[in-house]
N, C-alpha and C positions, 0 to 999 in steps of 0.2 A: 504494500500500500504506500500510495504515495507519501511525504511528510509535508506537515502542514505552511513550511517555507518555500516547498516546492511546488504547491498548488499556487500559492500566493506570486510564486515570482513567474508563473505560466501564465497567471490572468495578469500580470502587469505587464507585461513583456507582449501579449495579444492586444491589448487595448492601446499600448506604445506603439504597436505597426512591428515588432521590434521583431524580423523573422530570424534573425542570426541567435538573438539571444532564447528566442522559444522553442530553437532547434537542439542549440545547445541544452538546459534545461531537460528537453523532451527526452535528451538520448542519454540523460543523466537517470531518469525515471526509469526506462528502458535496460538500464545496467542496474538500478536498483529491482527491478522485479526480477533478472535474470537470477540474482543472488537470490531471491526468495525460493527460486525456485520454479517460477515461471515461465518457462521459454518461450510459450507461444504468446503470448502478450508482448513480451521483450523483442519478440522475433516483427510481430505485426506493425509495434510504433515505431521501431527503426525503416520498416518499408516505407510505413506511413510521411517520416521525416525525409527519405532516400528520396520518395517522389515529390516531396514539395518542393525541395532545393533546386529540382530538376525543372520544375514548373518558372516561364522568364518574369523578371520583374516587370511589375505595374508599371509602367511610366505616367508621372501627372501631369497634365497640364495645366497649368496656371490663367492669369485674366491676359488678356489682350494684350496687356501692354509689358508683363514681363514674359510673356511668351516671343518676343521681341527680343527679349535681355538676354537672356537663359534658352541656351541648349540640350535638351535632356537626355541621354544614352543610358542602353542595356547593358553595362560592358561583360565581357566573359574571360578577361583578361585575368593570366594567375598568376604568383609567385616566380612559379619556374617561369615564367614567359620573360620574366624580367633580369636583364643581362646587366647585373652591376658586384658589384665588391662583396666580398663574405660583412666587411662592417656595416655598408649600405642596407643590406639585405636584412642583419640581424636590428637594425633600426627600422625596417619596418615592420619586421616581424614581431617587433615588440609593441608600436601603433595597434597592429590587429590583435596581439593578444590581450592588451590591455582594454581595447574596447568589448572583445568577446567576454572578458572578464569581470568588469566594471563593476556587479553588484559585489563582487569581493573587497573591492575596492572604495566602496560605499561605504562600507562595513567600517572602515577604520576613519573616515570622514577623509580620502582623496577621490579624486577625479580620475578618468582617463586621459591621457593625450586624444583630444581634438582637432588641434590648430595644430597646424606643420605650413612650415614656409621651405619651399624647393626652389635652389639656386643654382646658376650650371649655365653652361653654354647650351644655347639650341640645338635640338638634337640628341640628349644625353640620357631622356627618358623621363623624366618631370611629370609632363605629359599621362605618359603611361603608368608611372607609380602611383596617378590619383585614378587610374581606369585600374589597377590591380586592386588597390584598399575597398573601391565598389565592387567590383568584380568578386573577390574573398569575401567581403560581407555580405553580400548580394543585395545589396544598395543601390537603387539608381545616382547615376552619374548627371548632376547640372552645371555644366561651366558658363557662366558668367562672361557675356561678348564685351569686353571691356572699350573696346571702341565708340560701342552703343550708347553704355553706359554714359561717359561721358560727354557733357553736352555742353553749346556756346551759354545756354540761360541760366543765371544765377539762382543756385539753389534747387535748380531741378535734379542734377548728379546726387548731391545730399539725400531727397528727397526718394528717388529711386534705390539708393544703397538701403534708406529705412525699411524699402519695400522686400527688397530681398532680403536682409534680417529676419523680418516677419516670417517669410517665407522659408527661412533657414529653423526658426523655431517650431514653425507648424506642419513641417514635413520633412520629416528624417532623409539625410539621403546625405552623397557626397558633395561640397560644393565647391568648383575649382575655380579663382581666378587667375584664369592665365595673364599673362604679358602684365603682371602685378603693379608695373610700376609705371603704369600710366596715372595710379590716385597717388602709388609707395612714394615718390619720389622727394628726397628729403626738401624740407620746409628752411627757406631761404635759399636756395640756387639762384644763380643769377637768371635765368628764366621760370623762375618762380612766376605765380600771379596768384591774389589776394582768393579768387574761388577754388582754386586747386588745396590752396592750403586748409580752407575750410571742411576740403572734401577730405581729406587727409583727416582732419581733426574728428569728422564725424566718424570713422571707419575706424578711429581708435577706438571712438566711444563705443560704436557699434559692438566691436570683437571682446573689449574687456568684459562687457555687458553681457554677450551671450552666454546662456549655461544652457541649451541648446543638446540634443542628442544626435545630431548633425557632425559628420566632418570637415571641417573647414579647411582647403588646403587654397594657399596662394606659391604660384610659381613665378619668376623673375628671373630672367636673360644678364640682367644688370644689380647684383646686390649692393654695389659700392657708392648709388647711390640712392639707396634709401634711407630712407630719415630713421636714426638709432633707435626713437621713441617703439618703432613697431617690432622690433627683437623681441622684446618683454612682452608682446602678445602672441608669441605662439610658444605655445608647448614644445616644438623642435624643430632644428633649423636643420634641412638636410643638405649638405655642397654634393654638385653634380660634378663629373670629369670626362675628358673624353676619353674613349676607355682604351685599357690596357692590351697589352696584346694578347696575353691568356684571354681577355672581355672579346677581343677581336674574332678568335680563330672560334669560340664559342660561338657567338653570334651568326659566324657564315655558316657555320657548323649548323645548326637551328633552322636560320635562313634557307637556306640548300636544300636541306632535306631528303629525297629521294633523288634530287637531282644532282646530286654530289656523289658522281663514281669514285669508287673502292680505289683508285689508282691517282684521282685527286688530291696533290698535295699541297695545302694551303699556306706552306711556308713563305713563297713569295707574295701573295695575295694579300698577307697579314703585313708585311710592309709596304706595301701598296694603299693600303688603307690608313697608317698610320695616324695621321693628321684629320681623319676623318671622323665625324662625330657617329653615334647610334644608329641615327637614322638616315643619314648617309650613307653607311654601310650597308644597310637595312635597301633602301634604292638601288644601290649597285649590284646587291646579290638579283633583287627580283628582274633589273634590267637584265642582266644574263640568263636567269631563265629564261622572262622572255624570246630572248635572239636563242634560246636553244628549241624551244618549242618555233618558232616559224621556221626555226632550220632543219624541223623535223631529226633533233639526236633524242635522245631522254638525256644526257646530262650536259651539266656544265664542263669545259676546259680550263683548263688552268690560263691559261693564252686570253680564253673570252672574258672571263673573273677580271683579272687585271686589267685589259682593255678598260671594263666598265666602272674598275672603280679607279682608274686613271680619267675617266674622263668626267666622272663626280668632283675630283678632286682641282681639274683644271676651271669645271664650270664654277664651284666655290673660290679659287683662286688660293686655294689652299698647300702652301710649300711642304715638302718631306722635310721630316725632321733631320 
């Protein structure tokens, strides 16, 4: 039989929308009746759970005018998909365990990590670490068109971040803003203006204020110049790099897939790429597929590899190191 904390944290965790944490819970319940003795009950809520997970998120849509702002994706993006550093890695995998976690954490009166700010040259995966934290939770994904957002009339930008807040409070889910430092951008620059700074000030307001069950992840191309005040609102700061060569050979390794023959060696390819970011790589592997399938081979050469990602790297105008 179930205990009385675990009934209790089922129906709060269903009325929260909160399917990560009522899966977990469920498969908790499912191991306690096992031990009772149970199996076919144990056996049936684990199915029960196996096919929800399987079932895509809801995506919502909002009123007209932030359905305009905000983007919303399914993403199915996981861990392994993500080509970065054992410490990278073990940083996010701490984000998801601690929000899978959270009523443990309750418990003693802390929070989760929420807030994460990703920084990193374009390309590096930013991006994709906030379509993996949705993806692992099974949380829809809302990014935030920051172009949108910002506007020539005063106080309308402010006004619109209040909305998204709102919206960040009343529907769980992950919310990304990319290209961060169109509001980030530290206060006095010399192209500073009096509404940016306001907007900036609101969005401190905004982020300290949230206690929100929402992920809040902002990414930034440029961290050197934001304004210091916004460090101390997120819970972690993660630096992006362009990746390593073990990151490299991995990634075409991935990339490639079936189209990478037994007798393909990536040794050259992986300096060839060098200089090249994530997704760059990520392009020049699928350019070669490409030219291998209208050339009718099934795999890539070693010859055609390098071609494409020499010519990635001249269209970026990107030097070998």
């Amino acid at each position: 039989m179930a205990t009385a904390d675990q009934l209790k944290s089922l129906i709060r965790s269903h009325f929260a929308d909160d399917r990560e944490r009522f899966a977990t819970i469920a498969l908790q319940l499912a191991a306690h009746e096992a031990k009772q003795g149970h199996s076919t009950i144990a056996h049936e809520i684990r199915a029960l759970v196996d096919k929800a997970k399987s079932a895509p998120v809801r995506v919502v849509h909002f009123n007209r005018e932030l359905d305009d702002l905000i983007i919303s994706a399914e993403p199915k993006e996981r861990l392994a998909d993500l080509i970065v550093s054992d410490e990278m890695r073990n940083r996010i995998k701490r984000i998801l365990r601690e929000y899978r976690q959270q009523d443990k954490l309750k418990k003693h009166g802390l929070g989760n990590r929420r807030k994460a700010l990703l920084a990193g040259p374009p390309g590096t995966g930013k991006t994709m670490t906030a379509a993996v934290l949705a993806g692992e939770l099974h949380l829809p994904l809302h990014t935030i068109l920051m172009d949108k957002l910002v506007t020539k009339f005063m106080g309308e930008t402010s006004a619109k971040l209040r909305q998204i807040f709102d919206v960040i409070r009343e529907r769980r889910g992950v919310y990304l803003f990319d290209e961060f430092d169109a509001i980030g951008a530290e206060r006095g620059r010399d192209n500073d203006v009096g509404e940016m700074r306001r907007v900036l000030n609101s969005f401190l307001q905004f982020i300290e204020q949230d206690k929100s069950d929402s992920l809040i992840v902002a990414a930034t191309n440029n961290p050197r110049i934001l304004d210091q005040a916004l460090f101390r609102r997120f819970d972690d700061v993660l630096y992006y790099h362009l990746p390593t060569g073990d990151e490299i050979r991995q990634l075409m390794e991935n990339r490639l897939g079936r189209f990478r023959g037994k007798k393909l060696s990536l040794k050259t390819a992986v300096k060839e790429a060098e200089t090249l970011s994530h997704a760059e790589i990520t392009q020049g592997c699928d350019d070669a597929i490409k030219e291998a399938i209208l050339a009718d081979r099934e795999t890539v050469t070693a010859t055609l590899l390098k071609r494409m990602l020499r010519e990635r790297r001249l269209a970026y105008g990107k030097e070998q190191r």
